[in-house]
C-alpha positions in Angstrom: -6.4 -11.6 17.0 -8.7 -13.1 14.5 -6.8 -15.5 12.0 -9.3 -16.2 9.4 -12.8 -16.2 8.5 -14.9 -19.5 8.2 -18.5 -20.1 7.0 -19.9 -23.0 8.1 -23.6 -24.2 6.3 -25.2 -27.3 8.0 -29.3 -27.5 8.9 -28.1 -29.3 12.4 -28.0 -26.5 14.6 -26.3 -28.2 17.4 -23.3 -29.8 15.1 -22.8 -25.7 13.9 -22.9 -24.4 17.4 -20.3 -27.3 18.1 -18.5 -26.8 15.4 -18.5 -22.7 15.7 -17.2 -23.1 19.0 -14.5 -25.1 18.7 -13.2 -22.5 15.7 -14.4 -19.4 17.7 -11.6 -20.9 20.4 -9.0 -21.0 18.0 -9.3 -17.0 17.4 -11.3 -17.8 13.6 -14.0 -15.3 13.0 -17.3 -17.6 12.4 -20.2 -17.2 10.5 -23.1 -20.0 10.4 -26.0 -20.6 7.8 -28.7 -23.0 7.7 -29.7 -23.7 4.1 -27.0 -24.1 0.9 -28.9 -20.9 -0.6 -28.4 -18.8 2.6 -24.7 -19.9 3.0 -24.4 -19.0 -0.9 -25.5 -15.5 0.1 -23.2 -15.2 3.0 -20.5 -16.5 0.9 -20.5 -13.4 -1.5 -21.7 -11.3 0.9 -18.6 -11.7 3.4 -14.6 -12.3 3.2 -14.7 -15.6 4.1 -11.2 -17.9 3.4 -12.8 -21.4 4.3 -16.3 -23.1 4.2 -17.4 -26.4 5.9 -20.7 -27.4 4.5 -22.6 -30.8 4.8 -23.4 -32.6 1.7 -26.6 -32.8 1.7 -28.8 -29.9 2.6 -32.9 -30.0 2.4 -32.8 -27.2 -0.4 -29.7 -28.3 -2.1 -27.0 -30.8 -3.1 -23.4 -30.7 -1.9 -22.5 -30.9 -5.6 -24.4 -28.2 -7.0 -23.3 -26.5 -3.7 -19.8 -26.8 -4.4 -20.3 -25.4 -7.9 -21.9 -22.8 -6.9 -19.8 -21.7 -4.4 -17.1 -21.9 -6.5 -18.5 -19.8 -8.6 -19.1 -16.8 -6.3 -15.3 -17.2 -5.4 -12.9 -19.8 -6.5 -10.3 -18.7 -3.5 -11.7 -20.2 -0.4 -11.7 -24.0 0.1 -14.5 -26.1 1.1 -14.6 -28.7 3.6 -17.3 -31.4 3.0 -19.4 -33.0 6.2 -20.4 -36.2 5.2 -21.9 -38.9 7.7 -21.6 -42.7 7.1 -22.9 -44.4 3.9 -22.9 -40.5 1.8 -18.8 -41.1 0.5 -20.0 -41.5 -3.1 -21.3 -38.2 -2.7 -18.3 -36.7 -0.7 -15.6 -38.2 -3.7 -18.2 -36.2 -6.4 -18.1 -33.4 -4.3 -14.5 -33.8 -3.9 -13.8 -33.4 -7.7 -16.2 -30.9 -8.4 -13.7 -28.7 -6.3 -14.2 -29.1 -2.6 -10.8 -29.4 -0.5 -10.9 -32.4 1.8 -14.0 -33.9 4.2 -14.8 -34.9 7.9 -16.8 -37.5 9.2 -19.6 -36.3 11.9 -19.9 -37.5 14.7 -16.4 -39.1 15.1 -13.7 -36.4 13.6 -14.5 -33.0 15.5 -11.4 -32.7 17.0 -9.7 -32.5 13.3 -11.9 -29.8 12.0 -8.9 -27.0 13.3 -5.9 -29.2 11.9 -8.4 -29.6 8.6 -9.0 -25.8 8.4 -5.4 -24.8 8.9 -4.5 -27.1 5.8 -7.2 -25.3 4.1 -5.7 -22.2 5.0 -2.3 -22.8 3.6 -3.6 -24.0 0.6 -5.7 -20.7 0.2 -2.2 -18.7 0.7 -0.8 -19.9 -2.0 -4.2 -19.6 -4.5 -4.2 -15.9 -3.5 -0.6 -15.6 -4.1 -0.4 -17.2 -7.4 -3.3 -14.8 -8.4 -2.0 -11.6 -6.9 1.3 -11.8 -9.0 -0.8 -12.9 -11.9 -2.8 -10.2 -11.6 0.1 -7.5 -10.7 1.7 -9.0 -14.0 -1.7 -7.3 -15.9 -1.4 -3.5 -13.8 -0.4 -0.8 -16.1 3.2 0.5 -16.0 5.0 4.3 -16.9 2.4 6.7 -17.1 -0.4 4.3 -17.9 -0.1 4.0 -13.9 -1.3 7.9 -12.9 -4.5 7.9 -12.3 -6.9 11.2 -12.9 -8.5 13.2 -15.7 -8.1 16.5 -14.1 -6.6 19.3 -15.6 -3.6 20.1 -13.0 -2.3 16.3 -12.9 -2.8 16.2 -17.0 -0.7 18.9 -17.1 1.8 17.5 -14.4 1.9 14.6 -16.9 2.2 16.3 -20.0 5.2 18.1 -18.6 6.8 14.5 -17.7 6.6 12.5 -20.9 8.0 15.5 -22.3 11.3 14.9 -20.4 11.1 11.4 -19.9 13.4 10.7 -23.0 16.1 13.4 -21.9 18.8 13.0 -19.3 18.1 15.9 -18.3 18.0 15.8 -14.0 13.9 16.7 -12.8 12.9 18.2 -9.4 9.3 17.1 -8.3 7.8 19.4 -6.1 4.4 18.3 -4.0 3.0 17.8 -0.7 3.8 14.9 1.0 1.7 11.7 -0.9 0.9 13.5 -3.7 2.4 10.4 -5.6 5.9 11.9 -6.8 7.5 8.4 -6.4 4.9 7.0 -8.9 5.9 9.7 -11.5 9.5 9.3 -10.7 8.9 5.6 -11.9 7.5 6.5 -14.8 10.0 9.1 -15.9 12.2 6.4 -15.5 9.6 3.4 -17.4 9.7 6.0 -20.2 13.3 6.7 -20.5 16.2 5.2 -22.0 17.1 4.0 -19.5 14.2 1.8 -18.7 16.3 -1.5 -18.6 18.3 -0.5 -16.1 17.3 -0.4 -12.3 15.1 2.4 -10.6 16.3 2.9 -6.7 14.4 5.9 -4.6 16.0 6.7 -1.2 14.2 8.4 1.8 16.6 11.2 2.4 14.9 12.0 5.6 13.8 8.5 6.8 17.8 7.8 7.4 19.9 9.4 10.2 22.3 12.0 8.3 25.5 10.4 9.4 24.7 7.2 7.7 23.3 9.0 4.5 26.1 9.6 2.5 27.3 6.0 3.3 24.2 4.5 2.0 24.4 6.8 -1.0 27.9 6.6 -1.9 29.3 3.1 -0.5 33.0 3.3 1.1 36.4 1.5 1.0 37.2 -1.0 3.9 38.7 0.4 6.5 37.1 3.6 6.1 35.9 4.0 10.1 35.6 1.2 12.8 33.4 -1.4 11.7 34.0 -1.1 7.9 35.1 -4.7 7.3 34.9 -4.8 3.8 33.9 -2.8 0.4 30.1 -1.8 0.3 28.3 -0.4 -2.6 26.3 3.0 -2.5 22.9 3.3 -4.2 24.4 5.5 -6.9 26.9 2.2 -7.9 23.7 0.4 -7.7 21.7 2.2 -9.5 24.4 2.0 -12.3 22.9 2.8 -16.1 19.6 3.5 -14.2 17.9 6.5 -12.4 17.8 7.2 -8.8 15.3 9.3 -7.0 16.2 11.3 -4.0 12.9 11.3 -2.1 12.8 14.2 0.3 15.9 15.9 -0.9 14.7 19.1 1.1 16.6 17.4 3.9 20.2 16.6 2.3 22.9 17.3 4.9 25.3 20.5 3.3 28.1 17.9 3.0 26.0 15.5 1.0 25.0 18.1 -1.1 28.4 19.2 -2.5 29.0 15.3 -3.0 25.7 15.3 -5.1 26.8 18.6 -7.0 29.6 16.8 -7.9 28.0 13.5 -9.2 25.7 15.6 -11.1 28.1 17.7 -12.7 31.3 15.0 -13.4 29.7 11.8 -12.7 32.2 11.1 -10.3 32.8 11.2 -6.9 35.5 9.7 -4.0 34.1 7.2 -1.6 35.2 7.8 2.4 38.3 5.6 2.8 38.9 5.7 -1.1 41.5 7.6 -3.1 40.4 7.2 -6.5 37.2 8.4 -8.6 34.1 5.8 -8.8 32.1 7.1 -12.0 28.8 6.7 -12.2 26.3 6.7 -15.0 22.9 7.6 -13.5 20.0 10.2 -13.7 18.6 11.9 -10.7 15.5 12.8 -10.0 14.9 14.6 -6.7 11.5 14.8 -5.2 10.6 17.2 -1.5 8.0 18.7 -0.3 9.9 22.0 0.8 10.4 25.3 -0.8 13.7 24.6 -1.9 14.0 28.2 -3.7 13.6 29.4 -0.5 16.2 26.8 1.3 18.4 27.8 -1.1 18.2 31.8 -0.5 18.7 31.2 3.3 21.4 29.2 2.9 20.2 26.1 4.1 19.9 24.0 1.1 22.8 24.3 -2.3 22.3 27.7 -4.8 24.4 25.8 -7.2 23.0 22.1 -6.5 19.4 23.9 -6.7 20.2 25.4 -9.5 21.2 22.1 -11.1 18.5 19.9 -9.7 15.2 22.4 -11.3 17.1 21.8 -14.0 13.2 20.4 -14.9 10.6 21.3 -12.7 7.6 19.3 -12.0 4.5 20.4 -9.4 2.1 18.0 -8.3 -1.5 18.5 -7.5 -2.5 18.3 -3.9 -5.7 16.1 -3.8 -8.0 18.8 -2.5 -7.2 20.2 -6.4 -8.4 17.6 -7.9 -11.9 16.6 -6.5 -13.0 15.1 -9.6 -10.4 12.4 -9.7 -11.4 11.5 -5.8 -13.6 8.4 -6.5 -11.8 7.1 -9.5 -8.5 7.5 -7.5 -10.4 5.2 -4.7 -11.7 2.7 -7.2 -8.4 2.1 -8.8 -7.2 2.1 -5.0 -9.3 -0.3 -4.2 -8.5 -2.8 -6.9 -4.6 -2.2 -5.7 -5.2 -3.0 -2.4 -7.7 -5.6 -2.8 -5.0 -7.2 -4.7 -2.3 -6.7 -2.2 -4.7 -7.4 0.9 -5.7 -10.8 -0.8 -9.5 -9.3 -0.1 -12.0 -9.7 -2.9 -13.4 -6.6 -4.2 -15.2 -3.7 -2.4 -17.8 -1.6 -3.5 -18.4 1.9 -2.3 -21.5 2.9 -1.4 -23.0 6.4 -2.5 -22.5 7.8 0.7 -19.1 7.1 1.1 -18.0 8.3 -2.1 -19.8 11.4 -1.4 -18.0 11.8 2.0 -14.6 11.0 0.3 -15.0 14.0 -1.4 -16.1 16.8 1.5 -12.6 15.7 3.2 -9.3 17.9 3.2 -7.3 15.6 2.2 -3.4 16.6 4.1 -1.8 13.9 3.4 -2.7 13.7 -0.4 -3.2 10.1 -2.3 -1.1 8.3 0.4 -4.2 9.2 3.0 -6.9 8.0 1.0 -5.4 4.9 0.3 -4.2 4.1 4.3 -8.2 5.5 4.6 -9.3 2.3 2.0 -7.1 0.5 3.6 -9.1 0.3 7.0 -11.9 0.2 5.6 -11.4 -3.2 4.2 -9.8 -4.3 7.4 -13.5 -2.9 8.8 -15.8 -4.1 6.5 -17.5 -7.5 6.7 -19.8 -7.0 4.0 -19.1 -6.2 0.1 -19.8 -2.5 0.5 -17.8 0.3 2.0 -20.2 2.6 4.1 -19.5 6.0 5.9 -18.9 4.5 9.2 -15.8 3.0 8.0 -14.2 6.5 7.7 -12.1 7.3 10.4 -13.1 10.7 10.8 -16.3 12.7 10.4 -15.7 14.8 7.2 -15.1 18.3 7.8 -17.2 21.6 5.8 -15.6 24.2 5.2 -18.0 26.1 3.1 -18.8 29.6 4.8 -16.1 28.4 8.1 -13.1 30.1 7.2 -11.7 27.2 8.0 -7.9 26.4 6.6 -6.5 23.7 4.9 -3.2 24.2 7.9 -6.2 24.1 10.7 -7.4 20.7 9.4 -3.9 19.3 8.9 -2.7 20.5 12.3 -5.6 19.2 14.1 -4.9 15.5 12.3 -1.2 15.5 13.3 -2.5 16.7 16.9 -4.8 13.7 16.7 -2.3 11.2 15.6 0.5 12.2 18.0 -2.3 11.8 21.0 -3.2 8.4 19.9 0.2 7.5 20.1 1.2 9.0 22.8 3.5 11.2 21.4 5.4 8.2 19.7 6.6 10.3 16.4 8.2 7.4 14.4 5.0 5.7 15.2 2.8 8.7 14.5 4.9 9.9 11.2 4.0 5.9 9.8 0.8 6.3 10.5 0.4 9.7 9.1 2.5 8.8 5.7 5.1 11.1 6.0 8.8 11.1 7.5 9.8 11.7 10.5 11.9 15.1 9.8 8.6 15.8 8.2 6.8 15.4 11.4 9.4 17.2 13.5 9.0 20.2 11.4 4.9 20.5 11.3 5.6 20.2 15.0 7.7 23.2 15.3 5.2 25.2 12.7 1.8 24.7 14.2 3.7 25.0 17.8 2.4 21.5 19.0 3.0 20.4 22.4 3.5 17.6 24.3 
């Protein structure tokens, strides 16, 4: 597996073959340039972490070299080659910015130990700048993205109750971003200070739920060795968000109903009340009206969780906030990704458009995702896409035919592996188990 990228700039072709193969060997990714305005190209051109350039190249100085390197991007380091006699210039080059220097002809077989320093060093400078820069990302609803009239009106609707107590159900396709507004319901509210918890209701096997929402009293079954806390104790003063709620066991439910409607409820092994002080906001992708009238999901908790309703947009309903979703996506994961920033090329952003979309904001961003992993140069091109964007104009085609050929797809490249398919996919695993059962996919 490739660790890092390196550029390496020196005229002497035989010292950068040497030099490329000794890091090639160690698993870096290598690239070579000739001339100081070449490797100053290549430098902005690719995501390189570490360059080792001589100090003096026929078209340029290593000093100007280092400033100017600097100046494309201050994150990599720069490794000076210097021979005998040229020190003066390697301690100017040295505190113009550059990291450390070599000696050639006589220090080759440092150049890896030299590069891994380099590297660590780089860590930390993309570190330090991530969390300054996460410090600057907007928070509440200054955090939804889109101009669009359905998610403007999904917004409206949640600053409205933001301020309230009252209880909101978020109803959306899987990765249509209902966590996000369920932080900024919570950014917006009262209770603002206190903490904001969201648990997977479906990413945690039903006889462990209730435990991990409601804590229990030592003693309570074999193994419980002492006192633990549920999420509702610690999301004390705060706001929990019950992330696919949909799939809430019956006896969890009443347990919930009661929480919502007393505050209170009796932890397994317990024999007293634990009170609570927290607002719940539920979030599924399931017709829960319908759950309810079939008996497989709470009348009364349903009842009491739309107290506030809340629909998001699927993405294919909001086309126009497609590219500005991936730009600000981009920036995010650049961040994140310690990458510097692409660019999308027309054709891309035209493609990102013609695609169905099943698996809402959370696709496009795993989507941008690989596409950075992909990309060498500063621009994001069609072939990066994973899949060949599908017309539908004048096919008939449906939404359900796209999304059950992609979870077809997915669970073939993983051989059937449904905890590894329903990760790469973006949704959970009961999720997965039920589009299984409704497109009638087989093993």
């Amino acid at each position: 597996m490739t660790k890092a990228s390196i550029l390496i700039i020196d005229d002497e072709e035989k010292l950068r073959s040497l030099l490329s193969r000794i890091l090639r060997l160690e698993g870096f990714k290598v690239f070579e340039a000739g001339t100081g305005e070449s490797g100053l190209q290549m430098a902005g051109e690719f995501d390189v972490q570490v360059i080792i350039t001589d100090v003096r190249l026929p078209d340029i100085s290593g000093l100007d070299l280092v400033s100017k390197l600097k100046k494309v991007n201050p994150v990599p380091e720069i490794i000076i080659l210097t021979a005998f006699g040229n020190i003066t210039d390697t301690v100017t080059a040295i505190k113009a910015g550059a990291f450390d220097y070599l000696t050639k002809g006589d220090q080759e077989d440092l150049i890896v130990p030299r590069v891994e320093r380099a590297l660590e060093k780089v860590k930390l400078t993309q570190r330090i700048l991530f969390l300054e820069k996460r410090a600057e990302l907007p928070t509440g609803f200054e955090s939804i993205h889109g101009k669009s009239t359905a998610i403007q009106a999904a917004i409206h609707l949640a600053r409205k109750v933001a301020p309230t107590e009252t209880p909101v159900l978020l109803l959306g396709e899987t990765g249509t971003g209902k966590e996000v507004f369920a932080s900024a319901i919570h950014q917006e509210s009262l209770r603002k200070d206190g903490p904001f918890l969201a648990v997977n209701c479906s990413a945690i096997a039903r006889d462990l739920l209730e435990s991990e929402m409601f804590g229990y009293k030592a003693g309570a079954f074999t193994g419980a060795m002492k006192d633990k806390k549920g999420l509702f104790e610690e999301a004390q003063n705060g706001t929990l968000l019950l992330d696919e709620a949909g799939d809430l066991s019956l006896d969890v439910q009443a347990k919930l109903l009661r929480v919502l409607e007393t505050g209170t409820f009796i932890k397994p092994g317990d024999t007293k009340l634990t009170q609570v002080n927290v607002r719940i906001i539920a979030a599924t992708n399931r017709d829960l009206k319908t759950d309810s009238e079939t008996g497989s999901f709470r009348s009364d908790l349903y009842y009491r969780l739309s107290a506030f309703t809340i629909t998001l947009p699927p993405l294919r309903e909001r086309k126009e906030d497609i590219q500005f979703l991936a730009e600000e996506c981009l920036k995010s994961l650049s961040l994140k990704m310690n990458r510097p920033l692409k660019k999308m090329s027309t054709e891309f952003a035209e493609n990102l458009v013609t695609l169905p979309w099943p698996g809402n904001i959370r696709e496009l961003k795993n989507v941008l995702e690989r596409a950075i992993i992909l990309c060498d140069g500063n621009e994001l091109t069609p072939d990066l896409l994973p899949v060949h964007p599908i017309s539908t104009s004048g096919t008939g085609l449906q939404l359900s035919d796209s999304e059950k050929h992609q979870i077809e797809t997915i669970l073939t490249r993983f051989n059937w592996d449904k905890p590894a398919a329903a990760k790469a996919l973006g949704i959970g695993l009961t999720t997965l188990y039920r589009k299984i059962k409704e497109y009638g996919l087989k093993e």
